[in-house]
C-alpha positions as CSV (number, residue, x, y, z in Angstrom):
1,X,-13.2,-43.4,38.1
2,X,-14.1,-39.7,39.1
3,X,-12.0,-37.7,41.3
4,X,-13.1,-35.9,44.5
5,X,-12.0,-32.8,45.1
6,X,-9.7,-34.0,48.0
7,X,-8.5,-36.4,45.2
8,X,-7.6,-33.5,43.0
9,X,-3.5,-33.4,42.2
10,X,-2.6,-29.9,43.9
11,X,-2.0,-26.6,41.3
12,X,1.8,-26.8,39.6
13,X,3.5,-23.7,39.3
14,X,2.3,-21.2,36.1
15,X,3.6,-17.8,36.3
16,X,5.1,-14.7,38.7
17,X,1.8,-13.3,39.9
18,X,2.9,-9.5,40.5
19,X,2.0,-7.9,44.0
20,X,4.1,-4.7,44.0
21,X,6.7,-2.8,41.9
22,X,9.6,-5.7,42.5
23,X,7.8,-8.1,44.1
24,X,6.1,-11.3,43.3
25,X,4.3,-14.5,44.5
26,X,5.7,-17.7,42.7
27,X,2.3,-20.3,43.3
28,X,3.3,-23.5,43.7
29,X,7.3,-23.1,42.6
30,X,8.0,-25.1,45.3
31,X,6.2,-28.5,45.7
32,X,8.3,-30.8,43.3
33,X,10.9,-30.2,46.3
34,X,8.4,-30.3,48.8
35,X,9.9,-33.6,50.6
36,X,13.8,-32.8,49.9
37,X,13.2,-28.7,51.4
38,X,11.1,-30.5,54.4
39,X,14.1,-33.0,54.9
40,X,16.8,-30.2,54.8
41,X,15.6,-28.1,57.4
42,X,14.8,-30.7,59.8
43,X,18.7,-31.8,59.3
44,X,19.3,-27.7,60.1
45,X,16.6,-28.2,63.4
46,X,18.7,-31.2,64.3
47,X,21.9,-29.7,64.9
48,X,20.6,-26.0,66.1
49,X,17.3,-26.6,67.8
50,X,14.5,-24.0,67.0
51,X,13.9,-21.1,69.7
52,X,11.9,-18.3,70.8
53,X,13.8,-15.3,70.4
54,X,13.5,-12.2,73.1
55,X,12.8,-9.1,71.0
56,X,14.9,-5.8,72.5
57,X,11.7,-4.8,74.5
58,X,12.0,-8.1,76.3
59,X,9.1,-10.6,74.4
60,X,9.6,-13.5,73.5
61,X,8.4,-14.0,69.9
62,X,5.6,-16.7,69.1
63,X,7.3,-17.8,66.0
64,X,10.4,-20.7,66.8
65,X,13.9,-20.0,64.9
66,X,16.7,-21.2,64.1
67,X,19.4,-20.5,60.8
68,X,21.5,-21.8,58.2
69,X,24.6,-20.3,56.4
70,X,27.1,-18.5,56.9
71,X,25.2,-15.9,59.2
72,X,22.1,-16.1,61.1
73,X,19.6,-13.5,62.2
74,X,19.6,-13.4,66.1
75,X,17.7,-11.5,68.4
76,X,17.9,-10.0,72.2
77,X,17.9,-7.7,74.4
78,X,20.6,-6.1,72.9
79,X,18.9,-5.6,69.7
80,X,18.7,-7.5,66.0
81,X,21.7,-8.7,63.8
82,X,23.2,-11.3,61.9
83,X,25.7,-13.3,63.8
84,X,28.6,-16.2,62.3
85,X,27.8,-18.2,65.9
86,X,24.9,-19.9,67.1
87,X,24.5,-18.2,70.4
88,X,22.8,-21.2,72.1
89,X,25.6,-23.5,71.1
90,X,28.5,-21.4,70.4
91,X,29.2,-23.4,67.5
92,X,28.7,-22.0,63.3
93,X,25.7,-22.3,62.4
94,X,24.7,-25.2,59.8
95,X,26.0,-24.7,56.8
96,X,23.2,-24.1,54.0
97,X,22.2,-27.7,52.4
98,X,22.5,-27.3,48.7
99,X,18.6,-27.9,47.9
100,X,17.7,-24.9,50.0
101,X,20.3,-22.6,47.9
102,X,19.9,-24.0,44.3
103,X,15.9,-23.2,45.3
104,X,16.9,-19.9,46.4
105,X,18.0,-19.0,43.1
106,X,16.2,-20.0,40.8
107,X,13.3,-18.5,42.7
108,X,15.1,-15.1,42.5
109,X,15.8,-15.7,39.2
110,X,12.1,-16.5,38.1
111,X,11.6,-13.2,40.0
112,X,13.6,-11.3,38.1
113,X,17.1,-11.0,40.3
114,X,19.4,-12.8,39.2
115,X,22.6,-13.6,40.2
116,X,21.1,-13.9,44.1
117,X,23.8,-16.1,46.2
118,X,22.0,-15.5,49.9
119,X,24.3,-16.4,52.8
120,X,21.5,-16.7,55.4
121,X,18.3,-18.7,55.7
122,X,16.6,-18.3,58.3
123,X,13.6,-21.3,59.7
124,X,11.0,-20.2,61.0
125,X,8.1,-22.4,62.8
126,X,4.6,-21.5,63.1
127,X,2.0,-23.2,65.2
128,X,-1.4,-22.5,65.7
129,X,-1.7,-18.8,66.7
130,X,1.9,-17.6,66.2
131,X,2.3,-14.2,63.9
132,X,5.0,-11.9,62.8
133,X,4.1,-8.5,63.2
134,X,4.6,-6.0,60.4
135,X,8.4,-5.2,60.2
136,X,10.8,-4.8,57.6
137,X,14.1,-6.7,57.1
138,X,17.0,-4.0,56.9
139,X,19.5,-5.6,58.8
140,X,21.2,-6.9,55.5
141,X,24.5,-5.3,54.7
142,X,23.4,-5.7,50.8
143,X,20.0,-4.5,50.3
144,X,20.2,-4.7,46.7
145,X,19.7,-8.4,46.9
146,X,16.2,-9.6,46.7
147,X,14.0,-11.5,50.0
148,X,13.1,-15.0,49.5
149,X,10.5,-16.6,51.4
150,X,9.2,-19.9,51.2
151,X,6.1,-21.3,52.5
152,X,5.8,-24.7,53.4
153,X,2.8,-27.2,55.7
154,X,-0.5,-25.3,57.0
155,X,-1.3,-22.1,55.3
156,X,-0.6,-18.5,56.4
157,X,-1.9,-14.9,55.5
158,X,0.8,-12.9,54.4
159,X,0.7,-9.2,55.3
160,X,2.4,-6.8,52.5
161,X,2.6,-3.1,52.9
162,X,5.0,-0.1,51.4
163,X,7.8,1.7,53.1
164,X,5.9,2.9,55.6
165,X,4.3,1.2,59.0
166,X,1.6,3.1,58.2
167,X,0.5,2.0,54.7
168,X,-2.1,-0.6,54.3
169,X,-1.2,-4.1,53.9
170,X,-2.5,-6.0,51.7
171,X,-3.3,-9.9,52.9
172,X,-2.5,-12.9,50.6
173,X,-3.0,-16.5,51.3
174,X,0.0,-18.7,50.6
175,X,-0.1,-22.5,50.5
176,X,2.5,-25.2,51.0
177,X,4.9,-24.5,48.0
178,X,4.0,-21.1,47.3
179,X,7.1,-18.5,47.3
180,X,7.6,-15.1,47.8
181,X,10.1,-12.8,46.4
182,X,10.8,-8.8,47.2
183,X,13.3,-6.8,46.2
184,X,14.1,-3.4,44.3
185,X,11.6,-0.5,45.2
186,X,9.9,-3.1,47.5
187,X,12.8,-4.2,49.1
188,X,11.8,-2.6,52.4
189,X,8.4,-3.0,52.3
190,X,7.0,-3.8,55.4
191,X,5.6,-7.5,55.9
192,X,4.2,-10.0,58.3
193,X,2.2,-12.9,58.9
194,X,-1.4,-13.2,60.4
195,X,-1.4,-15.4,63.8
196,X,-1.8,-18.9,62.2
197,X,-5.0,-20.3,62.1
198,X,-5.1,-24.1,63.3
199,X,-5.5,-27.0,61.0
200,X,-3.8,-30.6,60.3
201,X,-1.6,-30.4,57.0
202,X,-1.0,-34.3,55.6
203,X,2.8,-34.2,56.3
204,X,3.8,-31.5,58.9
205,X,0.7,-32.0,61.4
206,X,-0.4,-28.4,63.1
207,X,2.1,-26.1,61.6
208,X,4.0,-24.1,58.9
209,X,7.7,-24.1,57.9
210,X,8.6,-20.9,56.2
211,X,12.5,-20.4,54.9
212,X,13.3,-17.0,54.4
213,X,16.5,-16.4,52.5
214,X,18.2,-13.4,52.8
215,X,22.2,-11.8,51.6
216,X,23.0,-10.5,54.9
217,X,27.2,-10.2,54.7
């Protein structure tokens, strides 16, 4: 019998595909734990519900939160850091299940950092329309550690730029499974994510999961 193209097995994971001095995108690294990731974070969800964080200037941001770890990236009008509490509930946040760390590693390992032990993930949920303007993430106390962002459900447009707001970013497509890693001379690289266009992916519906894993203490 011939396949279809919708038949087609998806692409497995080849090799580091170089983006910038430090930084990589793994393709695929991440499906064979497609279900397990998927079923970790909606434990996380379950026991600190996602939210809209305000943003200093007093916007609330498209993209829903929440963390796990041992710190979590917060929000308000008070400005951005990493906190040990869940603000909503008072309580620590979740701690990290061990699929999402062992993942986290051996990404940054594939990547070329070893020895990455990240204390913070951070959930983010995108529906249709939802973006992440350009930014970088300098909140860390360690910024020698690399980023690690996985992508997970509908896919997005990554935005990758250099040190500078100004520099032009380039755009990537990422799929369910693909990973992105930063660090060294691109570890504060500015980055985003295009507002999400709408689709249906087979298991998460109309929207994207993306973990983004991060040594923050």
């Amino acid at each position: 019998m011939t396949l279809s193209l919708f038949d087609e097995p998806p692409p497995r994971y080849e090799a580091p595909q170089p983006i910038a001095q430090g930084a990589v995108l793994l393709r695929g690294f991440a499906l064979d734990q497609g279900e397990a990731l998927l079923q970790a974070a909606q434990q996380v969800i379950a026991a600190a519900p996602l939210r809209h964080l305000m943003t200093p200037g007093g916007r609330a941001m498209s993209v829903g939160m929440t963390n796990c770890g041992a710190l979590g990236w917060v929000s308000d009008r008070t400005g951005y850091r990493y906190s040990n509490t869940d603000p909503l509930s008072g309580q620590p946040w979740p701690a990290m299940p061990a699929c999402l760390l062992d993942l986290a590693k051996r990404a940054a390992a594939e990547a070329g950092f070893g020895h990455f032990n990240p204390d913070a993930c951070l959930i983010n949920r995108y529906q249709p329309g939802a973006r992440l303007s350009l930014h970088q993430d300098r909140d860390e106390s360690d910024l020698s550690a690399p980023i690690v962002s996985v992508s997970l459900g509908l896919p997005a447009v990554f935005l990758f730029g250099g040190l500078q707001r100004g520099d032009r970013s380039a755009r990537y497509g990422l799929a369910h499974g693909d990973v992105a890693v930063w660090g060294g001379a691109s570890r504060l690289a500015f980055h985003g994510v295009a507002p999400l266009a709408d689709g249906e992916h087979p298991v998460l519906g109309r929207q994207r999961i993306n973990l983004t894993f991060r040594r923050a203490g």
